[in-house]
VEXZA-756183 format. One line per 5 residues: number of its first residue (from 1); their letters; for each residue y, x, z of C-alpha. Coordinates in steps of 0.05 Angstrom, whole numbers, plus 32768, in hexadecimal, padded with zeros to 4 digits. Layout:
NUM> a> Y X Z | ... .
This chain:
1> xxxxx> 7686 7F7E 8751 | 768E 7F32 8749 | 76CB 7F34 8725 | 76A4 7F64 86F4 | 7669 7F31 86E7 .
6> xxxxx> 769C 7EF7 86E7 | 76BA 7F22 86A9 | 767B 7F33 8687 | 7663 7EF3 868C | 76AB 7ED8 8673 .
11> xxxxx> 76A2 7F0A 8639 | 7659 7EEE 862E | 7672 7EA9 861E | 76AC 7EC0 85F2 | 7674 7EEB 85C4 .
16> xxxxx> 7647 7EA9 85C3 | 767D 7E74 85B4 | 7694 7EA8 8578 | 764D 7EB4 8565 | 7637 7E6A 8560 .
21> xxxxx> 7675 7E52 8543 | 7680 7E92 8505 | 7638 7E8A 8501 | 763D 7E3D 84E5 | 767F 7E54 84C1 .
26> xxxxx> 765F 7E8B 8495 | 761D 7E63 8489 | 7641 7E2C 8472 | 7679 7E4D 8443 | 763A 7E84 8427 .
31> xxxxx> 761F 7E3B 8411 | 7663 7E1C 83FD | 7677 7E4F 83D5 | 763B 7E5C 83AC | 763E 7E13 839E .
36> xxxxx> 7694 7E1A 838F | 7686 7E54 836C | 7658 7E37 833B | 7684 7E00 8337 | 76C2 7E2B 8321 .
41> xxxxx> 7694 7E55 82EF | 7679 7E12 82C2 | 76C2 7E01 82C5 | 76DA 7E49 82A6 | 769E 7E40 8277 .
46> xxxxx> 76A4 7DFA 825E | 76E7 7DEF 8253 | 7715 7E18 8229 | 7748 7E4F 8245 | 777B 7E1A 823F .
51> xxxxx> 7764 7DDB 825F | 7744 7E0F 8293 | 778E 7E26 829E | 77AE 7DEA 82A6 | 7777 7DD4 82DA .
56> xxxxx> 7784 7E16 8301 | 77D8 7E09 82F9 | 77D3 7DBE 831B | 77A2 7DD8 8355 | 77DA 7E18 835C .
61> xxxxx> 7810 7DE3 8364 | 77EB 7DBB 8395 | 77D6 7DF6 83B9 | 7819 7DFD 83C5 | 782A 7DBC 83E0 .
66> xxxxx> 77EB 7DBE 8405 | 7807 7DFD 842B | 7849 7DDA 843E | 782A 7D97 8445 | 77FF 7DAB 848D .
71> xxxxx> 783F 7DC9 84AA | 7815 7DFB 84C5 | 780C 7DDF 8506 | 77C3 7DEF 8500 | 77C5 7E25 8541 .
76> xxxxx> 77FC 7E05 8559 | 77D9 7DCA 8568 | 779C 7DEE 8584 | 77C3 7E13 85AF | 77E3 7DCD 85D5 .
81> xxxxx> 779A 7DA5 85C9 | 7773 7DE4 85F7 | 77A5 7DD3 862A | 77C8 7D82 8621 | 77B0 7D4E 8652 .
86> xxxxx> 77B7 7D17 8625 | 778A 7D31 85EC | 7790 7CEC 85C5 | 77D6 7CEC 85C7 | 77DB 7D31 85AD .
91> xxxxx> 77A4 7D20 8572 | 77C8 7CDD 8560 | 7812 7D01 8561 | 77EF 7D3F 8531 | 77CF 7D08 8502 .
96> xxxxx> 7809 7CE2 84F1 | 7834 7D22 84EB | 7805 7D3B 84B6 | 77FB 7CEF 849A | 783F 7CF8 8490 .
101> xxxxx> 7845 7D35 846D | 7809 7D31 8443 | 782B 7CF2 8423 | 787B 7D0B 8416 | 7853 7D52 83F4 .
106> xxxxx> 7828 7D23 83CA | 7872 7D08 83AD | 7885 7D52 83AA | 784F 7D68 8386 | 7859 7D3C 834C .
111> xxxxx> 78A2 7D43 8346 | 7896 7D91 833E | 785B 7D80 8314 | 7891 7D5D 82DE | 78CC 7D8F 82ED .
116> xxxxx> 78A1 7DD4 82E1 | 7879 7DC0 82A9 | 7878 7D97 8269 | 7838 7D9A 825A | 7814 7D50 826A .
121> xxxxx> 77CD 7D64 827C | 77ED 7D95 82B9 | 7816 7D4D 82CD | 77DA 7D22 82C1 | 77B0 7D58 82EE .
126> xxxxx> 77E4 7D5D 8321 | 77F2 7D18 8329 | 77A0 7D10 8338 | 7790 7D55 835D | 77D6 7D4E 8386 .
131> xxxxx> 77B3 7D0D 83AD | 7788 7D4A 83D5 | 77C6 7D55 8401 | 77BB 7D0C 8426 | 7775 7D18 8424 .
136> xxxxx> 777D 7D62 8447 | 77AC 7D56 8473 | 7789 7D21 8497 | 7740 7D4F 848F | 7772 7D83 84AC .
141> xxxxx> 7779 7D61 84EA | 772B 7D5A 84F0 | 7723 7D9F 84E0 | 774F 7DBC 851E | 7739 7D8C 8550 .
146> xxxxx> 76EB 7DB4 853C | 7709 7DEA 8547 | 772D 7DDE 858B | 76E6 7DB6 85A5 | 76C3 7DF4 8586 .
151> xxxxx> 7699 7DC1 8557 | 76A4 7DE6 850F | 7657 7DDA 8500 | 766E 7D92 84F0 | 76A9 7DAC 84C5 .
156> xxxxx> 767D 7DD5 849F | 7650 7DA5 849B | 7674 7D78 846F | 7697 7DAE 844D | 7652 7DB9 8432 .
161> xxxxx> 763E 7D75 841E | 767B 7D78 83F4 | 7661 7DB7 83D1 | 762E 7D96 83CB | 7655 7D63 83A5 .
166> xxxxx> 7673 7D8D 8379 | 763C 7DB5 8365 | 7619 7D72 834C | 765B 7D68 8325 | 7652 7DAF 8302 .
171> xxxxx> 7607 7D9D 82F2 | 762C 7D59 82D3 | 764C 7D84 82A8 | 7617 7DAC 8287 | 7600 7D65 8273 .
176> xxxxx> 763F 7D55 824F | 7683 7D63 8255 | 76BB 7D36 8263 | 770D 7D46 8261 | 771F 7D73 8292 .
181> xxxxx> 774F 7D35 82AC | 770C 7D00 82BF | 76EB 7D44 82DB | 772D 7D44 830F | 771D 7CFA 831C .
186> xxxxx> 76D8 7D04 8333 | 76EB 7D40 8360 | 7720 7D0F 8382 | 76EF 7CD9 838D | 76BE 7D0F 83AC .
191> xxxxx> 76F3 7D24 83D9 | 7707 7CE3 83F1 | 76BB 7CE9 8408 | 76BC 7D1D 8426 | 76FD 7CFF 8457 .
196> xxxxx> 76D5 7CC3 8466 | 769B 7CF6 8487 | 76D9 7D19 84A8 | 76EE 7CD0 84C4 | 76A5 7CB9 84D2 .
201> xxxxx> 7680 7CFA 84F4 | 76AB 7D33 84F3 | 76E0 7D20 8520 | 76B9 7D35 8561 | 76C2 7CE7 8577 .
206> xxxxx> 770C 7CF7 8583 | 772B 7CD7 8548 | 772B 7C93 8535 | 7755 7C76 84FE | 776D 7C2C 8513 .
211> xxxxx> 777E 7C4A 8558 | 77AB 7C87 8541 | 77CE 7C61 850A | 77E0 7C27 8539 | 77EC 7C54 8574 .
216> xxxxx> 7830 7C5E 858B | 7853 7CA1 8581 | 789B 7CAF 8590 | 78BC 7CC8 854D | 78EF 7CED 856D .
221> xxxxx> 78B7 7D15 8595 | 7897 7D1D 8551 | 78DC 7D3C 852F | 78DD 7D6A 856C | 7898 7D88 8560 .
226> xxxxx> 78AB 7D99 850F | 78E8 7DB1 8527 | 78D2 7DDD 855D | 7899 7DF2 853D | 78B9 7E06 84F0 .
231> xxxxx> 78A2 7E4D 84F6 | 785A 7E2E 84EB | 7873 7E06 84B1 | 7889 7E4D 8496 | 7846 7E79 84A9 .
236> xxxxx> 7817 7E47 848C | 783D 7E3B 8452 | 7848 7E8A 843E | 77FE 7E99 8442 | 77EF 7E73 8404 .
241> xxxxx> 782F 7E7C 83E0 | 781E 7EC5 83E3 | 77E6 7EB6 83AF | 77FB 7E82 838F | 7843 7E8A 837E .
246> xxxxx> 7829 7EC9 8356 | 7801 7E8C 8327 | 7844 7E68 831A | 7867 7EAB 8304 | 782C 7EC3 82DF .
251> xxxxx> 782C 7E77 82B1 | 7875 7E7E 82A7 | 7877 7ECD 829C | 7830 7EDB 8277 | 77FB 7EB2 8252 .
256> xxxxx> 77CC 7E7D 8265 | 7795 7EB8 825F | 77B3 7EDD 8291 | 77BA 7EA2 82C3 | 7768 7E9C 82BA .
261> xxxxx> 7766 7EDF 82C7 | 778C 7EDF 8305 | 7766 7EA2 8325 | 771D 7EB6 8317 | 773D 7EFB 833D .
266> xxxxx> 7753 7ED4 8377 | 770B 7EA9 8370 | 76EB 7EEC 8388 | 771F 7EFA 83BA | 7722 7EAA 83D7 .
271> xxxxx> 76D2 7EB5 83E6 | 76DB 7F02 83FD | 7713 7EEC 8436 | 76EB 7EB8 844C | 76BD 7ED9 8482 .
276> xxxxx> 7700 7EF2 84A5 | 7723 7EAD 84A7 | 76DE 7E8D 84C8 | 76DB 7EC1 84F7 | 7722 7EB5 8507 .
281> xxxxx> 771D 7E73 8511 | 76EE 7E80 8545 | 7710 7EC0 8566 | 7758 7E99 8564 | 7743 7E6C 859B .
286> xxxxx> 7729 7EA9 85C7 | 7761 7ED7 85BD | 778D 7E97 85D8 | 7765 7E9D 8613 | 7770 7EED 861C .
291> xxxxx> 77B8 7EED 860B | 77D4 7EA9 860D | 77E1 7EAB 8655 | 77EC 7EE8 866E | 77EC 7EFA 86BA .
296> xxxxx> 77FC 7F32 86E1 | 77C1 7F50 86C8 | 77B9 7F7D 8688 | 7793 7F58 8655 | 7750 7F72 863E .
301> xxxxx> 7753 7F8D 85F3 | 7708 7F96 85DF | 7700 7F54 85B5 | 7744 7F60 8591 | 772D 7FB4 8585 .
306> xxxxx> 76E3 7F99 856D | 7703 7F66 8546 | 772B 7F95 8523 | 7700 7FCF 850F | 76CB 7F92 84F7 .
311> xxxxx> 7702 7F72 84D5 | 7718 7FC3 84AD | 76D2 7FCD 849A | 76C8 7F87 847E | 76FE 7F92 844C .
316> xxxxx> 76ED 7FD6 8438 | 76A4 7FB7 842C | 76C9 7F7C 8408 | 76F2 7FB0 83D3 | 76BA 7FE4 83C9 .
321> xxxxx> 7689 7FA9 83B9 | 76B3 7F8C 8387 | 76CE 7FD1 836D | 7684 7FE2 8362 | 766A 7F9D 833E .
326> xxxxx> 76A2 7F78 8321 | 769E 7F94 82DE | 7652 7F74 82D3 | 7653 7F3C 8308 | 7698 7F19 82E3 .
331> xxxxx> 7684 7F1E 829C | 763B 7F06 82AC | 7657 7EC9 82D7 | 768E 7EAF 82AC | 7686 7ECB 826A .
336> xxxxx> 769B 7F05 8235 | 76DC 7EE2 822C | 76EC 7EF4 8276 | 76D3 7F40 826E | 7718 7F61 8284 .
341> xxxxx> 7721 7F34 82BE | 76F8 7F6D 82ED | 7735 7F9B 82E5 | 7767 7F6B 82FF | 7736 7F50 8331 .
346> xxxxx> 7730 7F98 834D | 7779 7F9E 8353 | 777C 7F60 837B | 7746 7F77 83AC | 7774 7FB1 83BB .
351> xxxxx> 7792 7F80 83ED | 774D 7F6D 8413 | 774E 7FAD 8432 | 778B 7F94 8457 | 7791 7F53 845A .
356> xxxxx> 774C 7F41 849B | 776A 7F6E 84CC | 77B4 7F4B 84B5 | 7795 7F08 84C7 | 7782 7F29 8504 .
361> xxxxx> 77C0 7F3A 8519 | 77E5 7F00 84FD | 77B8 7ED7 8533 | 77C2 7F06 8570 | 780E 7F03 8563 .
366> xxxxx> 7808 7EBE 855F | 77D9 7EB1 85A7 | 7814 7EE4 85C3 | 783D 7EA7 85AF | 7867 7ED1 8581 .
371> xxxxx> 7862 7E9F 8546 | 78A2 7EA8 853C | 7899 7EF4 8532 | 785F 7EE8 8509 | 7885 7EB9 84DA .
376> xxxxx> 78C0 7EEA 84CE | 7889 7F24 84BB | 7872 7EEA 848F | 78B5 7EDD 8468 | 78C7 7F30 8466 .
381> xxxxx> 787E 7F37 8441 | 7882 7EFE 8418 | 78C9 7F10 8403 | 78AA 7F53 83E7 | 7878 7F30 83C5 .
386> xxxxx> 789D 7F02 8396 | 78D8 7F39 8394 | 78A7 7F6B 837B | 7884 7F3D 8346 | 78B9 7F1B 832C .
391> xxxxx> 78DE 7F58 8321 | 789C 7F81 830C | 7891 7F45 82D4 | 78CE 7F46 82B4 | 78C2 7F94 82A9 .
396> xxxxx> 7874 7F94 82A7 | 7852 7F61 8284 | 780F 7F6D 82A1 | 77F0 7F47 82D6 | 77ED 7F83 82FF .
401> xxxxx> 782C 7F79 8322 | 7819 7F3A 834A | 77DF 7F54 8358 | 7801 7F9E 837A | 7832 7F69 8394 .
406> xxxxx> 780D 7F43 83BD | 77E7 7F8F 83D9 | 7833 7FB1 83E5 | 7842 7F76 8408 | 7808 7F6E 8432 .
411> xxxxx> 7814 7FBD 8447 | 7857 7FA8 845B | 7845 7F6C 8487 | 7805 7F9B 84A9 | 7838 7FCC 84BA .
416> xxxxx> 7871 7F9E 84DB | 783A 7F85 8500 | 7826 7FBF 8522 | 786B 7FD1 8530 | 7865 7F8E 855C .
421> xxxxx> 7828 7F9D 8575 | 782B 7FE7 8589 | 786D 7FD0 85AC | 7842 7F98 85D5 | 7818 7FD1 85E8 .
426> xxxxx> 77E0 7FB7 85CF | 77D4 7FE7 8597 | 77EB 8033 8594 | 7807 8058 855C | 77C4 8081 8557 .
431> xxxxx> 77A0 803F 854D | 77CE 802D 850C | 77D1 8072 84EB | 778A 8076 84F5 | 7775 8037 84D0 .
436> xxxxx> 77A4 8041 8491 | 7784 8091 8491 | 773E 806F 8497 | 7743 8049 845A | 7776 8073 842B .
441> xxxxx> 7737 80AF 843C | 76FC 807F 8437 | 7716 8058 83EE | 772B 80A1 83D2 | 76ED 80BA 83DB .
446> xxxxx> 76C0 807A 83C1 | 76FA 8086 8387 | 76E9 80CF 8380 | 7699 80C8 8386 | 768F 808C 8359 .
451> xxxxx> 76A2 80B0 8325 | 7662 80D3 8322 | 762F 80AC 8343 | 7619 8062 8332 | 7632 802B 834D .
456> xxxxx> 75FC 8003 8375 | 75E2 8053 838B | 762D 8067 839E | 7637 801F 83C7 | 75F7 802C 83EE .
461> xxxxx> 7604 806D 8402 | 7648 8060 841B | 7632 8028 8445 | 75F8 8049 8462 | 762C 807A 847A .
466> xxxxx> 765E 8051 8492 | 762F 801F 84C0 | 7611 8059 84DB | 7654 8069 84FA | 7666 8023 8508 .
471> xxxxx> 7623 801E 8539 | 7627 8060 8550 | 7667 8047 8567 | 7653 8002 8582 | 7623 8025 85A9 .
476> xxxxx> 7653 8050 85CB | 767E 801C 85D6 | 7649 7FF7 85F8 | 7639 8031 8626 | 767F 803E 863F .
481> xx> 7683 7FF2 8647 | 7643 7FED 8670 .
């Protein structure tokens, strides 16, 4: 009997440190992205298809060094911070590690920048927007000490402020607009803001700047942690390559139209996935706790099974919304020229429907310490990906191909990962039939139906039905759990 209220109470905590944390998360990004949003529309409106283009191709390329440039010790560090002695030591080791980094990708960046393109507004941009590495990598620190010390309401805070920023910039614009390259300028000098509130109040009073960069940290101890921690290196990095590697081909294979096309696509997407990677920030730390240490005992699998149903029907909300509305919300937000961008968009959202309960996964492997694992599932997926587009472009001009890419692939990595899983025992074969059934039913038949019933009526409907289920079955579940 005490063991049982020890549990429930155990279980109590868990729900409130994930509700007060997603809570902040998805209040603050609704707000940040409405202001990014309108920020990335006045661009697409004020500037023309080309300069537009060739500010999308320099953020691509330092997207790309951004994803290498963090080594993707993000969880890795959270994982050793929830249980080192010597925080400090830990922090100050992290810090210059990424300090580090952020500087030899800066280099990187520009080199590529001169060696893929000619063009000297993309090597102008570059050379400006590439300077955001430094800046991230030390904001990156910041960002996973918050979410170690469960203090993301002062991440988001100041992720906010510099919506704020930016939105002012885009109001700037309707006033008069400058070349694209002093517009670049401005958004460095508000970033460089936005690290000094990192430095100042959103460190949780664990970093300090003098002290870490004059603390001594044993190199070789350093090289060991890159070295025997490269898998990370490899899943952080693949996650963004996924998207943006498909950019890169698409500017060397199709036309600067289609390369709009594709980005105001993955615009939607970026803001759809969001809710998932908030949530996961704040369920990472708790599934640690469940399977990160496992005794004798069996490991309870309710938050993983809620977490995974909530994560299916998020997606299938996230497709069937923009498979309803995208052919009047796009046009209306950026403009006639952009009026076939809906179809492509659509295409890309095929992939939301896997890609929450993926991240999921991706973090349970990873709290069952199987990084490893999850970075070899990483490789096999993204090896699909650019296999399939490259191949799929030199046949098919059409932006179609990345965009069925990057789903095939996704389907691929979802279903090595229950192959893990199911032989952890911690899924069954039922359980991963059963969601691929779900969805292949539930998308055929909003397919079939909204072909004869309106849009906003047909969207209703469905969802009516479907969260009538959902608490029907959350109130079950609560009764067999009581």
């Amino acid at each position: 009997m005490l063991i049982n209220r020890i549990r429930i109470l155990y279980i109590k905590k868990i729900h409130s440190q994930l509700f007060t944390n997603s809570f902040w998360g998805i209040l603050s990004n609704i707000f940040q992205n409405i202001l990014f949003s309108i920020f990335f529309i006045v661009i697409a409106r004020k500037y023309s298809t080309t300069d537009f283009a060739n500010y999308i191709l320099a953020n691509t390329l330092y997207g790309f060094m951004l994803a290498f440039s963090s080594l993707g010790l993000g969880q890795w560090f959270i994982r050793e911070l929830m249980n080192s002695k010597d925080k400090q030591y830990l922090i100050n080791k992290f810090f210059k590690i990424q300090m580090s980094s952020g500087l030899l990708f800066y280099i990187i960046n520009i080199i590529l920048a001169y060696v893929l393109y000619k063009n000297e507004l993309i090597r102008n941009l570059s050379f400006l927007i590439g300077i955001n590495v430094i800046f991230d990598n030390v904001i990156y620190v910041i960002k996973f000490i918050n979410i170690a010390e469960f203090e993301q309401k002062k991440t988001f805070l100041i992720l906010t402020i510099e919506a704020l920023l930016k939105f002012i910039a885009a109001c700037f614009l309707f006033i008069t607009t400058v070349p694209i390259i002093y517009l670049a300028s401005l958004l460095i000098v508000l970033r460089f803001i936005t690290l000094n509130l990192f430095i100042k109040i959103g460190s949780s009073n664990i970093l300090n700047l003098k002290t870490i960069i004059f603390a001594k940290v044993d190199l070789s101890e350093i090289k060991h942690i890159i070295l025997s921690n490269w898998m990370f290196i490899v899943i952080g990095s693949s996650s963004v390559i996924y998207w943006r590697v498909g950019n890169i081909l698409v500017s060397k294979l199709l036309t600067l139209k289609d390369v709009s096309n594709y980005e105001i696509s993955f615009k939607f997407f970026s803001i759809a996935e969001i809710l998932p990677i908030i949530i996961s920030t704040s369920i990472f730390p708790m599934l640690v706790k469940i399977y990160g240490s496992i005794d004798s005992e069996k490991p309870n699998h309710n938050l993983y099974i809620s977490s995974f149903i909530s994560y299916a029907l998020y997606g299938l909300l996230a497709y069937t919304f923009i498979y309803s509305f995208s052919d009047s919300i796009i046009p209306f937000l950026f403009g006639i020229k952009y009026l076939t961008t809906s179809y492509y968009c659509k295409e890309m959202f095929l992939t939301i429907l896997i890609f929450p309960t993926a991240l999921l996964q991706a973090n349970l492997l990873i709290a069952l310490k199987l990084e490893k694992t999850d970075m070899w599932l990483n490789l096999i997926s993204l090896t699909f990906n650019i296999f399939i587009c490259f191949i799929g472009l030199l046949y098919f001009k059409s932006l179609s191909v990345v965009n069925y890419a990057i789903f095939i692939s996704f389907i691929i990595f979802h279903i090595c990962q229950d192959y893990i899983l199911i032989k952890r025992e911690i899924i069954n074969l039922y359980h991963a039939i059963y969601f691929y059934l779900s969805i292949f039913i539930l998308v055929f038949i909003y397919y079939y139906f909204s072909l004869f019933v309106l849009p906003i009526l047909l969207f209703i409907i469905f969802w009516t039905i479907i969260i009538s289920f959902f608490l029907l079955y959350l109130f079950k579940f609560r009764i067999n759990n009581e």
